[in-house]
N, C-alpha and C positions, 0 to 999 in steps of 0.2 A: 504494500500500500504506500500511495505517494507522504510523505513527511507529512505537508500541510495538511494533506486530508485526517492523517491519523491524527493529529492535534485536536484537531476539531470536533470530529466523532469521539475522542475519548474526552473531549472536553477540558482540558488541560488550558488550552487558549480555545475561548469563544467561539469563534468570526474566524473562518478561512482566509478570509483576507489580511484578519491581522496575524495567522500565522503564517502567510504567506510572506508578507513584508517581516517580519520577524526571521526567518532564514533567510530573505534573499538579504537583510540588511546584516549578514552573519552573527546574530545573537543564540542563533541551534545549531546546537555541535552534536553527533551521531556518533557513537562512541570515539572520543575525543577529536572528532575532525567537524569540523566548519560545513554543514548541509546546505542546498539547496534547496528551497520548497519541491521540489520534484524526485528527489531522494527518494528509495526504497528502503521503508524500514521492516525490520520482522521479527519475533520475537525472541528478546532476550538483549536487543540493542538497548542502550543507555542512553536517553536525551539529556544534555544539559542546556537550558532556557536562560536569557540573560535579558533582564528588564531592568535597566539603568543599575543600582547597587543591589537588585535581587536577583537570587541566584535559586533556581531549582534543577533537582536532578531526579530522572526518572527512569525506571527499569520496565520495558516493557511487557507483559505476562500473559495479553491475547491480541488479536486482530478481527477488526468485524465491520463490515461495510454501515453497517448501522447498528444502533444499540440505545437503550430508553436512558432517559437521563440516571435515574436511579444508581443504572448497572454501569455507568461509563467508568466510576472511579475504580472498578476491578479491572479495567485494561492495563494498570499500572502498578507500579510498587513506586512510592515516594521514598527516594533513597537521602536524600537533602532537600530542606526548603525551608525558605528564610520567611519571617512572618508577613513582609509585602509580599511572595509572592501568594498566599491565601486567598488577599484580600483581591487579589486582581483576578482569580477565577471565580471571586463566589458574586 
């Protein structure tokens, strides 16, 4: 699945377009390298997100073309996340 899309579906960042702009403006790294919104990720890959001084990191633990809001935060294992970045997904 493309980087951006998986963002979005897992809810991690909102808006496809703002995780779109968020790799292309190099702030998502795929296990420690600098991503493209067109990236393939899959699982078991590490995102690290960078929103000005916050800092999250994420293990990825499924992939699903869609998924109800509820179930999105099981796409993921929060491995670091600083308390801005909470506030910027809820």
């Amino acid at each position: 699945m493309r980087l951006d899309k998986y963002l979005k579906v897992s809810r991690i960042i909102k808006r496809r377009t703002v995780a779109n702009e968020a790799c292309a403006g190099g702030r998502v790294t795929v296990n420690d390298r600098v991503a493209k919104p067109g990236a393939e990720v899959k699982v078991g890959d590490v995102l690290t997100i960078r929103f000005g001084d916050k800092l999250g990191r994420y293990e990825i633990l499924s992939i699903a073309e869609t998924v109800r809001k509820g179930d999105a935060a099981e796409m993921y294992r929060v491995l670091a996340e600083d308390a801005g970045m909470a506030e910027e997904r809820a």
